[in-house]
C-alpha positions as semicolon CSV with decimal commas, in nm:
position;residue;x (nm);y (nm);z (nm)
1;X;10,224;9,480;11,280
2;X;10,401;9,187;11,437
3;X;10,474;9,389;11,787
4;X;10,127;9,552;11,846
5;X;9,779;9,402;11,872
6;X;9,547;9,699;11,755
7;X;9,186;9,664;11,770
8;X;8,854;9,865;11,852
9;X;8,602;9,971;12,065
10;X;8,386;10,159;11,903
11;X;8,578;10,518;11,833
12;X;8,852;10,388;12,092
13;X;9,190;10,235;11,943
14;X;9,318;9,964;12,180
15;X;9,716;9,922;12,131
16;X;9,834;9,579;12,307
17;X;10,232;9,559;12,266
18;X;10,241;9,252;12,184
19;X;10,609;9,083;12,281
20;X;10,498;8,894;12,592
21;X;10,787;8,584;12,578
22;X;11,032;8,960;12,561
23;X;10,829;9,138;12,900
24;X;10,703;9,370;12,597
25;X;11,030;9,540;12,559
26;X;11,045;9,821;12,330
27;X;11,246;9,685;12,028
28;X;11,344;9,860;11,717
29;X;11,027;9,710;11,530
30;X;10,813;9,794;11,791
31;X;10,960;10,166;11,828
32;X;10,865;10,226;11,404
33;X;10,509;10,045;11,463
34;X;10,426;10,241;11,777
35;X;10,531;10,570;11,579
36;X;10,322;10,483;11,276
37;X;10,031;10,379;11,491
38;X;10,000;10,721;11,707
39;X;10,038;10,902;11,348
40;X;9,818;10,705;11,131
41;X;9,558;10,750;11,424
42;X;9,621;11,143;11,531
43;X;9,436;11,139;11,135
44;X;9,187;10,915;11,145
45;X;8,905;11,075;11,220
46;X;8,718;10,727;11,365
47;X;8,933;10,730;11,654
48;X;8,855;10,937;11,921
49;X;9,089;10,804;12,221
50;X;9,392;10,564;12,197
51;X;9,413;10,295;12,512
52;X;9,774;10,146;12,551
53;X;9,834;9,867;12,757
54;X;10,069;9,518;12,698
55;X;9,982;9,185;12,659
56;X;10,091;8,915;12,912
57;X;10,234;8,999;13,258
58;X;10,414;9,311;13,227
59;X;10,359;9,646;13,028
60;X;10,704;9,657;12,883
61;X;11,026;9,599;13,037
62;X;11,160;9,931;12,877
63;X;11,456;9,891;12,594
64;X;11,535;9,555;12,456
65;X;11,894;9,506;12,610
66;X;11,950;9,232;12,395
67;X;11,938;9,451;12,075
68;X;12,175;9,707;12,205
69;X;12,484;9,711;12,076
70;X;12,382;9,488;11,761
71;X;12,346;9,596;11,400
72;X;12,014;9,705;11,279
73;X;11,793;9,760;10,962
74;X;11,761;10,144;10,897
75;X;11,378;10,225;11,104
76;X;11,108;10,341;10,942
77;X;11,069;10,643;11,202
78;X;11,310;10,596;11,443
79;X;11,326;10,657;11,869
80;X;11,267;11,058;11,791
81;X;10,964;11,011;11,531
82;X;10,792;10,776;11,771
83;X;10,838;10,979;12,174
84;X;10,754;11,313;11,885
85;X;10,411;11,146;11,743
86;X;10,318;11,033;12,141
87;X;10,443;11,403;12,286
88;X;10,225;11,557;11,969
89;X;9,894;11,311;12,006
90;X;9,631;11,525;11,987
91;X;9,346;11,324;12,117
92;X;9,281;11,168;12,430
93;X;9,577;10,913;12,515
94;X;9,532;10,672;12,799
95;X;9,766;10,415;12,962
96;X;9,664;10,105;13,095
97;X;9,936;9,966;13,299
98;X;9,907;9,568;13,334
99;X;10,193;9,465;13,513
100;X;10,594;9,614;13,556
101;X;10,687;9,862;13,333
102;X;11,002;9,982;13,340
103;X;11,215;10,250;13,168
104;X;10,946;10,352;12,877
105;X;10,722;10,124;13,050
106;X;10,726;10,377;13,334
107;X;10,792;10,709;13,160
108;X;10,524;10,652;12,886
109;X;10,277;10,759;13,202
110;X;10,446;11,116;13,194
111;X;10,286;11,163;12,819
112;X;9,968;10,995;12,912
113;X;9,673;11,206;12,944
114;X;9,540;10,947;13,220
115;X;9,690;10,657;13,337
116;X;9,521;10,330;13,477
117;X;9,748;10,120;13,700
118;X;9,663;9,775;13,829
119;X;9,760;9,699;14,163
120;X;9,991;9,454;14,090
121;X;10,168;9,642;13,876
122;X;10,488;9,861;13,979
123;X;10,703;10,080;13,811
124;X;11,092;10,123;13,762
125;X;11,309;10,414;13,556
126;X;11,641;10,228;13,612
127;X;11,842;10,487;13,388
128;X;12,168;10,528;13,604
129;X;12,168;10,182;13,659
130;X;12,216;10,130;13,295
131;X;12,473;10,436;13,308
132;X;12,233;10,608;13,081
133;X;11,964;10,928;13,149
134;X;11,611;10,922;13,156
135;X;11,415;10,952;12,818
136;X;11,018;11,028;12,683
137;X;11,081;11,425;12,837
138;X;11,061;11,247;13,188
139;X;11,293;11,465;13,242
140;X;11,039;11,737;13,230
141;X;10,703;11,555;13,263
142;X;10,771;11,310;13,608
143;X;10,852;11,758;13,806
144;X;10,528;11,844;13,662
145;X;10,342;11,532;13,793
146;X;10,515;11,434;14,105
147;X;10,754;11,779;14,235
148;X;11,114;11,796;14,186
149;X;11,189;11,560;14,462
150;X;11,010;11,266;14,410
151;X;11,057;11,300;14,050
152;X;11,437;11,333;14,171
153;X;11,426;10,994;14,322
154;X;11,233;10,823;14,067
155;X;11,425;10,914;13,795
156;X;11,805;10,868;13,962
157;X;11,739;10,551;14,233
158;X;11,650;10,337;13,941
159;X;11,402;10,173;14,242
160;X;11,097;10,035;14,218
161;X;10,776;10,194;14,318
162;X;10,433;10,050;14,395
163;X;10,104;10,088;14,204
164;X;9,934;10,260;14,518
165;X;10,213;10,545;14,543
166;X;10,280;10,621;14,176
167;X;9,896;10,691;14,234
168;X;9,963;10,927;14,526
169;X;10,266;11,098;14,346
170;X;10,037;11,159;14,076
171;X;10,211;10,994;13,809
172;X;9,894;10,799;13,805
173;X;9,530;10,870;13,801
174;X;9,355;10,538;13,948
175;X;9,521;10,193;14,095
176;X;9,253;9,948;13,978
177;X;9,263;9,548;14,075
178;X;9,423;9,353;13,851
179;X;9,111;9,219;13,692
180;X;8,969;9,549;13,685
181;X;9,179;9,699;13,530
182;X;9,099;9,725;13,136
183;X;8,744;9,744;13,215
184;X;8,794;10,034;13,419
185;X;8,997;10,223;13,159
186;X;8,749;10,130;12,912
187;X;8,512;10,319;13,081
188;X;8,677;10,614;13,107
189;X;8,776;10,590;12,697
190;X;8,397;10,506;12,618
191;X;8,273;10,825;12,846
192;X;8,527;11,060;12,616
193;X;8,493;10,862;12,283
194;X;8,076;10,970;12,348
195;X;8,195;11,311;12,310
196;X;8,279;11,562;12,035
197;X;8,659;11,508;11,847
198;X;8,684;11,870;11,842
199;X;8,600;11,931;12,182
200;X;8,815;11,661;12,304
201;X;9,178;11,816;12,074
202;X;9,085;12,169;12,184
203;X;9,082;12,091;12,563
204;X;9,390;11,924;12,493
205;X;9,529;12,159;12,320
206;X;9,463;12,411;12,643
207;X;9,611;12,144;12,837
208;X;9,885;12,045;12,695
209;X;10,004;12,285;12,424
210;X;10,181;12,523;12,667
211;X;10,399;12,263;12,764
212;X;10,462;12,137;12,385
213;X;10,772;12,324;12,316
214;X;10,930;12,217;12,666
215;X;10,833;11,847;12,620
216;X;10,982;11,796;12,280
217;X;11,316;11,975;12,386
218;X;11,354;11,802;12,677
219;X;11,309;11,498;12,487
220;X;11,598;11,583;12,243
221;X;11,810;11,664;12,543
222;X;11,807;11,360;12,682
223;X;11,814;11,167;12,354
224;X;12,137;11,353;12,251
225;X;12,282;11,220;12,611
226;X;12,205;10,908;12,600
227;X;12,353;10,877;12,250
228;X;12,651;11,016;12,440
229;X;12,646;10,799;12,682
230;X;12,557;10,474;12,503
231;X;12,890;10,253;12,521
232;X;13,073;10,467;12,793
233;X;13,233;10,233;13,089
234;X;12,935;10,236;13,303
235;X;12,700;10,153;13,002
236;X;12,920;9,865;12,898
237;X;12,952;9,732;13,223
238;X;12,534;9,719;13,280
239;X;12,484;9,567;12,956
240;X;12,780;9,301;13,063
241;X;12,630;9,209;13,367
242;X;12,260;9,226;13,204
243;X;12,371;8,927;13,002
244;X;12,624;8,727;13,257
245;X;12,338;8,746;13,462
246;X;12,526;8,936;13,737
247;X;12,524;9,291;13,953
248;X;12,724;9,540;13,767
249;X;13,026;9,693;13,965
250;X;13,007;10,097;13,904
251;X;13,307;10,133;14,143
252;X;13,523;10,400;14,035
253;X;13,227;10,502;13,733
């Protein structure tokens, strides 16, 4: 797969997005590989935990902006197949944030079961400043981590936030230092991958499975608006100043 580095550790799947020149932003090749690599190892019964992290300096810098707008092969899966085979994971699924992360860089931490963030790092859901809505059942996942406020202001301000309070808002489980940081979730994938598979899906299963339903709704929610919302005034106008390298003006949006 040209956009992923996979490789393992034992019964632990490392997934390194591997678009480092693009800030590992999620293109349409990389959507279909990430969806056929969650589903090709939710079956495989050698792999115990998947780690994802991104090569380079940043996790991912969220959608490609550069592809929006632009004509595209038919996908293999497609935006839905891929957030439904991470929502539906049934083994242990661990983020390993390198660097910035923003949009699915940052939301992808809602669907993780534990999330490693390096102190370096910091995260962004810059949605409304895209004229768009949030996406990956943030929507739903960012009030269950974090409270209705703070997930409020994460997912409208389209700020950034540091490694040390997405830790403390509980949208992450441990800030590590930079160089720390792999090793550290490592060791938390090894301790799990020494267990039993079945032990490991049926405690996620009691975990997660009550929530199921509401995750992969929410998730078509927002996917339907931001289809509606793609190429309204204020969408057009973000992607305009994206590439003229400007502020966008939302005045009267």
């Amino acid at each position: 797969m040209d956009t992923l580095n996979t490789t393992t550790d034992g019964a632990v799947l490392i997934v390194e997005m591997n678009r480092p020149d693009a800030l590992n932003a999620l293109n349409a090749a990389m959507i279909d590989d990430l969806a056929e690599t969650f589903l090709e190892a939710a079956t495989d019964d050698a792999v115990k935990v998947l780690v994802l992290t991104g090569a380079g300096r940043a996790f991912s810098a969220g959608a490609d902006l550069a592809e929006m707008g632009t004509d595209l092969p038919e996908p293999r899966h497609g935006l839905q197949a891929m957030i439904d085979a991470i929502i539906c994971f049934p083994k242990p699924f661990i983020v390993a944030i390198n660097g910035v992360g923003a949009g699915y860089g940052a939301t992808v931490a809602g669907l993780a079961d534990l999330t490693f963030i390096a102190e370096g790092a910091r995260l962004r859901c810059p949605f409304s400043a895209l004229g768009l809505v949030p996406e990956l059942a943030s929507s739903h996942t960012f009030q269950r981590l974090m409270g209705r406020q703070r997930a409020t202001w994460f997912l409208m301000s389209s700020q950034w936030v540091g490694a040390a309070e997405c830790v403390e808002a509980g949208l992450a489980f441990k800030c590590c230092p930079d160089d720390e940081l792999m090793d550290t979730a490592m060791g938390h994938a090894r301790t799990l991958a020494a267990l039993p598979l079945s032990s490991l899906v049926a405690t996620k299963e009691l975990i997660v499975g009550p929530q199921l339903d509401q995750m992969l709704a929410a998730s078509r929610t927002e996917n339907a608006g931001l289809d509606r919302m793609f190429g309204s005034p204020a969408n057009r106008e973000a992607v305009s100043a994206f590439r003229e390298r400007r502020e966008p003006d939302f005045t009267g949006m």
